[in-house]
C-alpha positions in Angstrom: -14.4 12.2 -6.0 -17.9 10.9 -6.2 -19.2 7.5 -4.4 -21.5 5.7 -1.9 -20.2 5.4 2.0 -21.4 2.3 3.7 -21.1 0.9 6.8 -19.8 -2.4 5.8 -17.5 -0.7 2.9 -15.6 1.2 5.7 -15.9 -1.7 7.6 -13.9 -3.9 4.8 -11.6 -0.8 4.1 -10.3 -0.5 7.9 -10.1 -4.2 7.8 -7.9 -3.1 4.4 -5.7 -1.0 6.9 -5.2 -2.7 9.9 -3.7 -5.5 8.0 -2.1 -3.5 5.3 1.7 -4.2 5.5 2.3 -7.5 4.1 5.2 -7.1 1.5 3.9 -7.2 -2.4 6.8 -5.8 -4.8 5.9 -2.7 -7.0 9.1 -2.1 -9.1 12.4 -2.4 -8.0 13.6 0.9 -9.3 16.8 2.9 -7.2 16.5 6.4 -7.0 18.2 8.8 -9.2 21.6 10.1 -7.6 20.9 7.9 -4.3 24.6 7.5 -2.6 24.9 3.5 -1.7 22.7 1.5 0.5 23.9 1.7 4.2 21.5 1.8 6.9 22.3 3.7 10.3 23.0 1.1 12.8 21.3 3.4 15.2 17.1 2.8 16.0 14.8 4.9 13.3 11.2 5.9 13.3 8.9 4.4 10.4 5.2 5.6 9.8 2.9 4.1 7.5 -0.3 6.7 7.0 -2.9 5.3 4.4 -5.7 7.1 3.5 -8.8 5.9 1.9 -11.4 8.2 0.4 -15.1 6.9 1.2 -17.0 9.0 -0.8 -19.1 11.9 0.4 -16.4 14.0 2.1 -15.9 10.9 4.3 -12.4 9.8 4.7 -10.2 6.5 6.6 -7.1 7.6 7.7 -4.6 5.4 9.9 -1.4 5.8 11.0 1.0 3.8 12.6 4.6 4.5 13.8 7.2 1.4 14.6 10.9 1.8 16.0 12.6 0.4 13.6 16.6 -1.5 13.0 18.3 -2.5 10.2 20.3 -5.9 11.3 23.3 -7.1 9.0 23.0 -10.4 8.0 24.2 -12.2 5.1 21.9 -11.6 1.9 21.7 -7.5 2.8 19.9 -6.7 6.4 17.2 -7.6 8.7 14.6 -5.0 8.9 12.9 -5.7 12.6 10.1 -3.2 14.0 7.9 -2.6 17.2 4.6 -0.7 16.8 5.1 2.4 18.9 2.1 4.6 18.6 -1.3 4.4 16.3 -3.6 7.0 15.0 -6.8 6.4 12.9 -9.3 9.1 11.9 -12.5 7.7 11.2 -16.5 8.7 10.5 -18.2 8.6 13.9 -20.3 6.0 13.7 -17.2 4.0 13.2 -15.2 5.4 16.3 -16.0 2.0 18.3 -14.4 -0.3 16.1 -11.5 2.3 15.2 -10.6 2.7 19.0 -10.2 -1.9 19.3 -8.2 -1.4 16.1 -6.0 1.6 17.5 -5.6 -0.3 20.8 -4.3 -3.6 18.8 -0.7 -3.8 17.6 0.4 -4.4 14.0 2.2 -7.6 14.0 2.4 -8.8 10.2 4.7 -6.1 8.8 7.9 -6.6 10.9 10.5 -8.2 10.3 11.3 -8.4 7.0 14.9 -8.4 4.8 16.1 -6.3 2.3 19.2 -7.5 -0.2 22.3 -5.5 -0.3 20.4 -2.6 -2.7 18.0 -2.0 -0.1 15.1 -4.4 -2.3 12.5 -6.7 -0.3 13.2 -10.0 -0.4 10.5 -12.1 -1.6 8.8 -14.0 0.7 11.3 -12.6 3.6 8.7 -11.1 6.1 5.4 -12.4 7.9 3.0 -12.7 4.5 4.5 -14.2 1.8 4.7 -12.7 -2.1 4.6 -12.3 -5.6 7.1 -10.0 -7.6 5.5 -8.0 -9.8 6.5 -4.5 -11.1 4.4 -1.4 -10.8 1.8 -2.9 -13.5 2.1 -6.6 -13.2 0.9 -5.5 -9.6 -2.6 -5.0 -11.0 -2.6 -7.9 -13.0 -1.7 -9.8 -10.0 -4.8 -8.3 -8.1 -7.6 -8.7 -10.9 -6.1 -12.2 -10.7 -7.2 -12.8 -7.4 -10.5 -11.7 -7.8 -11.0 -13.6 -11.1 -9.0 -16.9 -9.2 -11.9 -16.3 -6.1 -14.9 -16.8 -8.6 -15.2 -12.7 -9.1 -14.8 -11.4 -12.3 -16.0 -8.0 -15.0 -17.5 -10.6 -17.1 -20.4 -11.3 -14.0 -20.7 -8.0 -13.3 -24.3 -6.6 -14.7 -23.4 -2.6 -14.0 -21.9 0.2 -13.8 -21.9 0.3 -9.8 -20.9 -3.0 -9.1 -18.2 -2.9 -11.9 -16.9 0.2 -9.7 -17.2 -1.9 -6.4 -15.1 -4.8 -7.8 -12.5 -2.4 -9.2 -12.2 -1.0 -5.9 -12.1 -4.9 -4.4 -9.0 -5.0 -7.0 -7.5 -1.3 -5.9 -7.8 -2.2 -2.0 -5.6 -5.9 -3.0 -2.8 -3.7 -4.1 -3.1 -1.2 -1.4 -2.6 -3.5 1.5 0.9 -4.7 0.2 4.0 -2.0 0.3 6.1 -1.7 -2.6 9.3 -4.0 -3.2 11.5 -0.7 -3.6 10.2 1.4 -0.7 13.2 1.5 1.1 15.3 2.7 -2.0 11.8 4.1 -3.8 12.4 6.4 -7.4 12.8 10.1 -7.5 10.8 9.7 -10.9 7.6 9.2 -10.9 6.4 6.0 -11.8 2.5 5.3 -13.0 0.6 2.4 -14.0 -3.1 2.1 -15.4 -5.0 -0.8 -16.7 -8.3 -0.3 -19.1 -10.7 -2.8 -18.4 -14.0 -3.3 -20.8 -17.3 -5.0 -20.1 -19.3 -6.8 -22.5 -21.8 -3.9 -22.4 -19.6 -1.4 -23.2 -18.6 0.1 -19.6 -15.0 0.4 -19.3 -13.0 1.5 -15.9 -9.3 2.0 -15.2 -6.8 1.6 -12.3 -3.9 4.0 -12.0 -1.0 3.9 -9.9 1.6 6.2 -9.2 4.4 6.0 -6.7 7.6 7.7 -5.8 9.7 8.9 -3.2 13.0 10.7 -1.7 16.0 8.8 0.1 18.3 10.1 2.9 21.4 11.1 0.9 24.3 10.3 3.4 22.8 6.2 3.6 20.7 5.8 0.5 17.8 5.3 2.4 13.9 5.9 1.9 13.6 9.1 3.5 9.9 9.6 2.2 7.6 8.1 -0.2 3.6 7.9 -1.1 1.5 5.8 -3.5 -1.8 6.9 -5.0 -4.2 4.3 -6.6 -7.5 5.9 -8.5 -10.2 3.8 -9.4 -12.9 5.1 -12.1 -16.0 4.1 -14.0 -18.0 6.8 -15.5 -17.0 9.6 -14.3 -16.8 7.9 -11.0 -13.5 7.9 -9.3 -12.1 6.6 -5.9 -8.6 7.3 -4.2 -6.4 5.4 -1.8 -3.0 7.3 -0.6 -0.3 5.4 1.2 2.2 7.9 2.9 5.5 6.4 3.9 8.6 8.5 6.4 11.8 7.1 7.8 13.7 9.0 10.0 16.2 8.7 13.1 14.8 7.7 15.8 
């Protein structure tokens, strides 16, 4: 992996993590062979590490671990969660702001629902969202960026063309995936080619799968990679996701 480290791009990219967790749908695909959907009734552990590559050998890493229930209700069950512990490995000149944003609870994850298959409801938790599959889901990000006044066509270079693909790579990263709690055994992946008037061309890939507690159906682990290149240029963003009794 090759790229530029910043300040104020680490800056943006904990910003990225701290608030990662609102709910935006990948593709609502069961895992092969799951049993049914039927949470424990009994308090579970669920951690959330994300890992962003900052070029240089220089790497973000959080972690966060929430107590976690799954409350019946009428549409499938509640999902409600209290922050229990926080981790973040961070470059040192960054260790100041890391330590306010260890210290400073995650609030705009929990609680959520998920319908009778163990799918997010839409629109169910703290942040509302779309629902897109695996590739609509970069659609939905370029979107954004083009919707905010940023687009390829106004970018004059290969660099910034990166940077704004990563802009794109970081919108999708903060959400979780509609299926997480019920995520596939097969691999799925995603990519998008996108051109510039000059001739530079970039892609974003995603990939995302998991494993699910056999006896409830349940995620029992899952990760998502998203890789963002240009030229022989290439950045990565790993979210890692466990669920486990508590």
């Amino acid at each position: 992996m090759t790229g530029t480290f910043t300040r104020r791009r680490a800056i943006q990219l904990l910003t990225v993590g701290a608030l990662a967790g609102s709910v935006l749908p990948l593709s609502p695909a069961r895992a092969v062979g799951a049993s049914r959907f039927a949470p424990p009734h009994a308090p579970m552990l669920f951690k959330s590490r994300i890992r962003h590559d900052l070029g240089d050998n220089v790497a973000l890493i959080t972690q966060r671990t929430f107590e976690v229930r799954f409350i019946p209700v009428s549409e499938g069950y509640r999902l409600e969660g209290t922050q229990v512990a926080a981790e973040i490995d961070a470059p040192e000149d960054l260790a100041p702001l890391a330590e306010i944003w260890r210290k400073t609870p995650l609030t705009t994850l929990f609680p959520f629902s998920v319908d009778e298959n163990g799918l997010v409801i839409p629109n169910s938790g703290p942040n509302p969202a779309a629902v897109p599959d695996l590739s609509e889901a970069i659609d939905v990000a370029l979107d954004m960026l083009r919707k905010g006044g940023s687009s390829e066509t106004v970018v004059d270079d290969a660099h910034s063309f990166f940077l704004w693909l990563q802009k794109a790579a970081n919108e999708i990263g903060s959400d979780i995936p509609r299926d997480l709690m019920v995520p596939p055994a097969k691999l799925q992946q995603a990519s998008k080619l996108i051109e510039l008037p000059g001739g530079t061309s970039g892609t974003i890939e995603i990939s995302f799968l998991g494993t699910t507690w056999p006896d409830t159906g349940v995620m029992r682990e899952a990760e998502r990679h998203i890789v963002t290149r240009v030229e022989g240029t290439s950045q990565r963003s790993s979210d890692n996701w466990s669920l486990a009794l508590a």
